[in-house]
C-alpha positions as CSV (number, residue, x, y, z in Angstrom):
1,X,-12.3,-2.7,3.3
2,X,-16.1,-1.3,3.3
3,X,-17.8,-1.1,7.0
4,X,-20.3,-3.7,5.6
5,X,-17.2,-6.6,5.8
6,X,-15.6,-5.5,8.9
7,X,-16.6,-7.5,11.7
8,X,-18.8,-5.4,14.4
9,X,-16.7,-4.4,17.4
10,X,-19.5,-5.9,19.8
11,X,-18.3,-9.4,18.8
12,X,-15.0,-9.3,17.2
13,X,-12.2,-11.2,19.0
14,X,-8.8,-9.3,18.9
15,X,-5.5,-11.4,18.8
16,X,-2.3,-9.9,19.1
17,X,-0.9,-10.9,15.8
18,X,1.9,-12.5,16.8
19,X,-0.3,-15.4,18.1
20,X,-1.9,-15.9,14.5
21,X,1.7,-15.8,13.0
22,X,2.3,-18.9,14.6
23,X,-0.5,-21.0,14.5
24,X,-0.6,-20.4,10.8
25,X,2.9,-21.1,10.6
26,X,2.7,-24.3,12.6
27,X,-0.3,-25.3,10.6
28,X,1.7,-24.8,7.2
29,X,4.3,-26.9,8.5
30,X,1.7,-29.8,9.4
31,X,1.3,-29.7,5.4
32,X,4.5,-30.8,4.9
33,X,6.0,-26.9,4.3
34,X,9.2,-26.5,5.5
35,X,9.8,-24.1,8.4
36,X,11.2,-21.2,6.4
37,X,8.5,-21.7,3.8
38,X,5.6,-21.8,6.4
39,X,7.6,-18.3,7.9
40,X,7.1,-16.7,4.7
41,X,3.5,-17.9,3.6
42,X,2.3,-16.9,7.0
43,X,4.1,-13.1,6.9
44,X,1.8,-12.7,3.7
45,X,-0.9,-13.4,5.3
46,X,-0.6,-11.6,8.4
47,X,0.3,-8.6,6.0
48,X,-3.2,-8.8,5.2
49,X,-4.6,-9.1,8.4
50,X,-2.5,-5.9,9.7
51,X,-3.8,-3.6,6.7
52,X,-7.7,-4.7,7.1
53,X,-7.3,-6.9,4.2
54,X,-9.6,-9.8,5.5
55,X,-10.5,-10.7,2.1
56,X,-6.8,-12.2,2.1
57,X,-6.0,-12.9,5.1
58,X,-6.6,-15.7,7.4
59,X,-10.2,-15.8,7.6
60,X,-10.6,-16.7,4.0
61,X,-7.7,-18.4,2.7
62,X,-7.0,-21.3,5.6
63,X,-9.8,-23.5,5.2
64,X,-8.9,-23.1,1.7
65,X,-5.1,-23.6,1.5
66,X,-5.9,-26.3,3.6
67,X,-8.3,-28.1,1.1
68,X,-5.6,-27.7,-1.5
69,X,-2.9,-29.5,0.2
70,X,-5.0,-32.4,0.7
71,X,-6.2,-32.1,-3.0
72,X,-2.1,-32.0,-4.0
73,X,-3.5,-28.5,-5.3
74,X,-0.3,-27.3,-3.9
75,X,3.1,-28.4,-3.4
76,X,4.7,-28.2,-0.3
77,X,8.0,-28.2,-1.5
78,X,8.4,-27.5,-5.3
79,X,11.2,-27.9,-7.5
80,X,11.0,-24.5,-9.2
81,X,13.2,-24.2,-12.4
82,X,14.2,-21.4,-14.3
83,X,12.2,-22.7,-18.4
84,X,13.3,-18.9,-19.9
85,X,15.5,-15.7,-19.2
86,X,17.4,-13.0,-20.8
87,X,19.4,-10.4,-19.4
88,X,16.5,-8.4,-17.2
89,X,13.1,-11.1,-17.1
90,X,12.9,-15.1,-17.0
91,X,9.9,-17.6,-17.0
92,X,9.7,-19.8,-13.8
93,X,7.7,-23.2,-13.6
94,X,7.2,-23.0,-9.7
95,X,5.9,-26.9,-10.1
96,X,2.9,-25.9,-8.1
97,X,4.2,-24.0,-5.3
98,X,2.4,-22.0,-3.0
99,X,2.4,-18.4,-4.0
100,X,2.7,-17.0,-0.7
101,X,6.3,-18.5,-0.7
102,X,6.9,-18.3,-4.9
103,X,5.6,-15.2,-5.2
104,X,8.2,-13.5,-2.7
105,X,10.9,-15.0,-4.3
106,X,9.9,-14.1,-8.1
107,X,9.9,-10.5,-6.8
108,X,13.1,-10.4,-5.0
109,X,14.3,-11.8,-8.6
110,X,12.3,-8.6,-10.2
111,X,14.6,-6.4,-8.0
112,X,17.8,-8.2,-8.6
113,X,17.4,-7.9,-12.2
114,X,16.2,-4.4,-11.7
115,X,19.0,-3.5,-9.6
116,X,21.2,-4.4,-12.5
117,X,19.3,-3.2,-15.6
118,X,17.2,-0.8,-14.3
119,X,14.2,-3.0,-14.5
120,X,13.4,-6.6,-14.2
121,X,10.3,-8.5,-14.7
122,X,9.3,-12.2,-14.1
123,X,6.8,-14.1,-14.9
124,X,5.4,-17.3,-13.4
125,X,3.7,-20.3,-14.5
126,X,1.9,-23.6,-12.9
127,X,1.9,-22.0,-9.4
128,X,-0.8,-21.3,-6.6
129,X,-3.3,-18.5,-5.0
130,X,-0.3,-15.9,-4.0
131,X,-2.6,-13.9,-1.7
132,X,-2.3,-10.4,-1.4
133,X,-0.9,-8.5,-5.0
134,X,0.4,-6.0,-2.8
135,X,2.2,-7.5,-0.3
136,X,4.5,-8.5,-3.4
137,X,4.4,-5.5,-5.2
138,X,6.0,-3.2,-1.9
139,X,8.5,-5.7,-1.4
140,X,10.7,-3.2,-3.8
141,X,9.6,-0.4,-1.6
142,X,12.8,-0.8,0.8
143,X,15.0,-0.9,-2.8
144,X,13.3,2.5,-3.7
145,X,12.0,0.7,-6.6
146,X,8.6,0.9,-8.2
147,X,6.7,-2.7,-7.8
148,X,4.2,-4.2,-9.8
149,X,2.7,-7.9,-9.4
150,X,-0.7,-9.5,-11.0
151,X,-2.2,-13.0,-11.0
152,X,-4.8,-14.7,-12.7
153,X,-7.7,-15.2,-10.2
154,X,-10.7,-17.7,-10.5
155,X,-11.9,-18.1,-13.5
156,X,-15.4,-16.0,-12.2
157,X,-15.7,-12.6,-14.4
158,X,-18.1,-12.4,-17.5
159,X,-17.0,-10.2,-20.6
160,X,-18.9,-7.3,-20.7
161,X,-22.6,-8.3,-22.3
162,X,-21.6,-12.0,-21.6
163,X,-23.1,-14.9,-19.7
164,X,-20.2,-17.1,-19.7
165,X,-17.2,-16.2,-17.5
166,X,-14.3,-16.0,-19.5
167,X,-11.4,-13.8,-17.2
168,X,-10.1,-14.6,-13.7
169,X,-11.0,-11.9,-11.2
170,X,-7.2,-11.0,-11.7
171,X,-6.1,-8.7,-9.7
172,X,-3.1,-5.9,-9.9
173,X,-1.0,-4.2,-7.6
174,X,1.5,-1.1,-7.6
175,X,3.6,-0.1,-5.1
176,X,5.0,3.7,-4.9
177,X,7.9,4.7,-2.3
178,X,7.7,8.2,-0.7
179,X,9.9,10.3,1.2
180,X,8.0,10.9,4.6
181,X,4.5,10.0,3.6
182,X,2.9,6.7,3.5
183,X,4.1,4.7,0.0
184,X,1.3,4.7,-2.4
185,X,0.1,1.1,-2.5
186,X,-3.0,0.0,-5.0
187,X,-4.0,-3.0,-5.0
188,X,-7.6,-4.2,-6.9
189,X,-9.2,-7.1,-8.8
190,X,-10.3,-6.4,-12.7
191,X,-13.7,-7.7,-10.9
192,X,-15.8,-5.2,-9.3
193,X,-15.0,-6.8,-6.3
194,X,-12.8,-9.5,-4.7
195,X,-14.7,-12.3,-5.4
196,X,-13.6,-13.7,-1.7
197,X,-15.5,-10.1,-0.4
198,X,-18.8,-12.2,-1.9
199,X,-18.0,-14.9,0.1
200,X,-17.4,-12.7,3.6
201,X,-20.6,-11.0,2.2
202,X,-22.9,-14.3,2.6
203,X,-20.4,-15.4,5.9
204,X,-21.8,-11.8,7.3
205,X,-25.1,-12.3,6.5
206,X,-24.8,-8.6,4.7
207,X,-25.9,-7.6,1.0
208,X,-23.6,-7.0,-1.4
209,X,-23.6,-3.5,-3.8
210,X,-25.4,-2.5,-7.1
211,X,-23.6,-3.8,-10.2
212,X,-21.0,-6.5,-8.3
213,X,-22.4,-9.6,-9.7
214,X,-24.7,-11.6,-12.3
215,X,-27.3,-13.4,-11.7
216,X,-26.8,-17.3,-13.0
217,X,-28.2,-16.1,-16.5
218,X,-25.4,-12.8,-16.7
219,X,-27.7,-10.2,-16.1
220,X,-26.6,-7.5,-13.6
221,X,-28.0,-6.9,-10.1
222,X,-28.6,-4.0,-10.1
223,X,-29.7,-3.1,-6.3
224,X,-28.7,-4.2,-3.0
225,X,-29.9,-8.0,-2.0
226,X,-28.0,-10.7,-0.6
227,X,-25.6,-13.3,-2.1
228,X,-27.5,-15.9,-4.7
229,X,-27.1,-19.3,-4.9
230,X,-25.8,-19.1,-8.3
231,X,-23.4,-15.6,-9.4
232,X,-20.7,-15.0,-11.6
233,X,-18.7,-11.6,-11.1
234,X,-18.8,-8.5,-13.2
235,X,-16.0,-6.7,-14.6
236,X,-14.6,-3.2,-12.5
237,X,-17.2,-1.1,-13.8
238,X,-20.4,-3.3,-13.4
239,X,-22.1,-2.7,-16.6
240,X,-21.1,-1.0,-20.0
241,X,-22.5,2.3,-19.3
242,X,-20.5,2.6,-16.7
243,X,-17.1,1.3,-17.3
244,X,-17.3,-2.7,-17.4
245,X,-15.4,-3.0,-20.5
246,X,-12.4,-1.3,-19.5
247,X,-12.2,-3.7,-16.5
248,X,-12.7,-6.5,-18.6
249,X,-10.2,-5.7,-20.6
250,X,-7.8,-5.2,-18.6
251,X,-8.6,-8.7,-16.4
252,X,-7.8,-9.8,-20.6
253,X,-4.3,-8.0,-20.5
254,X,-3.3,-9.5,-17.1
255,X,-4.7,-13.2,-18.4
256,X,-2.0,-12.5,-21.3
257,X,0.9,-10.7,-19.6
258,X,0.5,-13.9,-16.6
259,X,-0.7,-17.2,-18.5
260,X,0.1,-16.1,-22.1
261,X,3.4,-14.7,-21.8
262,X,4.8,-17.9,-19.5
263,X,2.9,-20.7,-22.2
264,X,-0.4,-21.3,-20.8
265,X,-3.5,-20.8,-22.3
266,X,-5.5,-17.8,-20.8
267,X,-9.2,-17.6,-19.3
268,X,-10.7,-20.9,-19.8
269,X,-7.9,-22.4,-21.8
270,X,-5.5,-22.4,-18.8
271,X,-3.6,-25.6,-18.7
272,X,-2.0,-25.2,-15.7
273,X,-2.6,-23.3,-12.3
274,X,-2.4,-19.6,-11.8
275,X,0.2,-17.4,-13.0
276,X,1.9,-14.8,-12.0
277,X,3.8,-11.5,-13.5
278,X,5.9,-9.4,-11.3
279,X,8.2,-6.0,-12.6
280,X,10.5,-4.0,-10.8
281,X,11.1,-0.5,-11.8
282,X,15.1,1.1,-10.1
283,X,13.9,4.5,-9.8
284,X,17.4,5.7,-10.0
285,X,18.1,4.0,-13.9
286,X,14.8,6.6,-15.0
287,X,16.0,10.0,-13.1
288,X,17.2,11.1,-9.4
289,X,15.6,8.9,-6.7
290,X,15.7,11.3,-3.5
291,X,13.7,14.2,-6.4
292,X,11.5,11.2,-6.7
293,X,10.4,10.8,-3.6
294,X,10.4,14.2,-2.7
295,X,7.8,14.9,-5.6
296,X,6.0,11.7,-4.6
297,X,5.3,13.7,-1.4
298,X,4.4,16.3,-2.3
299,X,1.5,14.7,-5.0
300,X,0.6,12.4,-2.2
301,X,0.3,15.1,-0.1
302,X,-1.7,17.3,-1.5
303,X,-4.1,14.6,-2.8
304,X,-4.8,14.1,1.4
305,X,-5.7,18.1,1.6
306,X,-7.9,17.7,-1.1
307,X,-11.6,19.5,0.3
308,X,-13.4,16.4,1.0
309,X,-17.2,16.0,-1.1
310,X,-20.1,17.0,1.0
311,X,-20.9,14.2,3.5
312,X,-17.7,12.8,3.6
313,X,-14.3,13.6,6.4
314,X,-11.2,13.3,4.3
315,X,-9.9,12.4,1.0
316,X,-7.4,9.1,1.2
317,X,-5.1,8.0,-1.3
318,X,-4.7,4.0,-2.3
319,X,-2.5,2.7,1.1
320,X,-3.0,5.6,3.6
321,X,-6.1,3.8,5.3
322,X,-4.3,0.2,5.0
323,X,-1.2,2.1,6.8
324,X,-3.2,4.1,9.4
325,X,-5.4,0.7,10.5
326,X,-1.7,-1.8,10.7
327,X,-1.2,1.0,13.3
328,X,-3.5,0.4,15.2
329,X,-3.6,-3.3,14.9
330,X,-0.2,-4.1,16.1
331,X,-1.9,-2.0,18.8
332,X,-4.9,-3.9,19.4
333,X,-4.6,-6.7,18.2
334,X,-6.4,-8.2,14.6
335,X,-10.2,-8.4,15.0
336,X,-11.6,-11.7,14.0
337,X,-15.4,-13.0,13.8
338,X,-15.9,-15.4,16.6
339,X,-16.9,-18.4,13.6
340,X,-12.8,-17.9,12.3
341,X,-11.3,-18.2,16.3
342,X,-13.6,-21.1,16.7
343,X,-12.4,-22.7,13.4
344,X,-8.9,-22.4,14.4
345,X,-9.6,-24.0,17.6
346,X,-11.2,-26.9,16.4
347,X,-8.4,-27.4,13.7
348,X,-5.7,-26.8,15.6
349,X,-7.0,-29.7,18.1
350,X,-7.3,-31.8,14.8
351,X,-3.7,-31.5,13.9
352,X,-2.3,-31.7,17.1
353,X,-1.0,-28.0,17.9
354,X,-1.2,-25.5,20.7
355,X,-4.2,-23.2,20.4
356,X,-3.5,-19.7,21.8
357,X,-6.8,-18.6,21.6
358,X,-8.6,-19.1,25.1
């Protein structure tokens, strides 16, 4: 997370996260989820919330998980069914469940199948916003298996030279075990950002970067000003010189390998509600695991002794910062902004629950 979304220390509100855990939990189960389902959905969230992920976490998401269980957006307790499988994938209609509780179970389903063909990979159709890609994807971590998991985001990114948006923000995570280091664990939009970081950007009051997002006609802004009334997002990249079409064409590969691949349509001929694709790679069907994981060290390692860049400390690899700041956060406690505590008081007064935030 940039310093620009992080709340300011001077006025943050830290609460132990156990706290958060279950007020969200008791909140999901005021929506009609059931008590293991509200257990899981939380655990994603909070996994967010540990690793500095605010974008995914509570602070976001509630109001808007909220808003879809009234709208019947979500399901609080699907029928999922299994519409196509072979041997080492299968389709699942999740009949609108929430992906914070789908999306866990479609990977453990990747690992099964992995665990007995060496990979496995499912894909999952009508569902609902399944939070953070890489909680999901280091769910095989424990297995020493590779994980992979994508979604099809809001339909918010233009093509590259486009007006229109035609691809979700779509993003894709990888998770890599190691031996003794932290596990390698990228997780990105095909946008240039999250588009939920645009929304923390005009919550902050902060601008957002050079080459993020459109204005309302598709041209890119190019320097730093705050959030416009009307944006669309622009690919990873920002503009052609610089990349944008190989982020947009990648958000096109995860619209197929999610919507396409399960029989939705993809970008703005989506039938349904967001899909999902998860794999599962058995590191021991490719080679041996332990020389691996030994190797991953070693790679990992060295990428951390890498000579920093003039003006900068250290050189980080994708999960190292996430795994250094859950540290200290089960530590501290999770820094909110004082407008998030105060929502959760009001709405835990609304439905009737205990609010541990005095």
């Amino acid at each position: 997370m940039l310093e620009r979304f992080k709340v300011p220390e001077d006025i943050a509100v830290r609460v132990h996260q156990e706290d958060m855990r279950k007020t969200v939990e008791e909140i999901f189960m005021k929506m009609q989820m059931s008590l293991e389902s509200s257990r899981q959905a939380a655990d994603v969230l909070i996994y967010a919330d540990l690793r500095g992920i605010e974008s995914h976490g509570v602070s976001n998401m509630m109001r808007e998980y909220i808003e879809m269980f009234k709208e019947g957006t979500i399901n609080p307790n699907p029928e999922t069914t299994i519409i196509r499988e072979s041997l080492a994938v299968a389709t699942i209609d999740s009949d609108r469940g929430h992906g914070l509780v789908i999306g866990p179970q479609a990977m453990q389903m990747a690992i099964e199948r992995a665990e007995n063909y060496g990979i496995g990979a499912i894909t999952v159709t009508n569902g609902a916003h399944f939070g953070a890609a890489a909680y999901h994807a280091s769910m095989a971590i424990k297995h020493d298996m590779i994980g992979m998991a994508m979604t099809t985001g809001v339909l918010k990114v233009l093509p590259t030279y486009g007006a229109e948006p035609k691809a979700g923000v779509n993003p894709i995570a990888y998770a890599v075990p190691a031996e003794k280091e932290p596990p390698f664990i990228f997780d990105a939009t095909m946008s240039s950002v999250a588009a939920n970081k645009i929304r923390l950007a005009d919550r902050l009051g902060v601008n957002v970067y050079p080459g993020w997002i459109s204005d309302e006609k598709g041209t890119p802004i190019m320097e730093e000003k705050s959030v416009p009334k009307i944006w669309n997002m622009l690919p990873l990249g920002g503009t052609r010189e610089i990349g944008s079409h190989k982020g947009y064409s990648l958000a096109v590969i995860i619209e197929i390998l999610c919507s396409l691949l399960g029989g939705d349509g993809a970008g703005p001929f989506r039938k349904r509600f967001p899909s999902h694709h998860f794999l599962a790679y058995k590191i021991s069907a490719f080679g041996d695991e332990d020389s691996f994981k030994k190797e991953v060290d070693r790679y990992l390692k060295s990428l951390k002794d890498t000579i920093p860049a003039p003006g900068h400390d250290r050189v980080f690899y994708a999960g190292l910062i996430e795994y250094e700041e859950e540290i200290q956060r089960l530590k501290r406690g999770i820094p909110y902004h004082p407008k998030v505590i105060q929502w959760f008081k009001e709405t835990t007064i609304e439905l009737g629950l205990p609010n541990r935030f005095n």
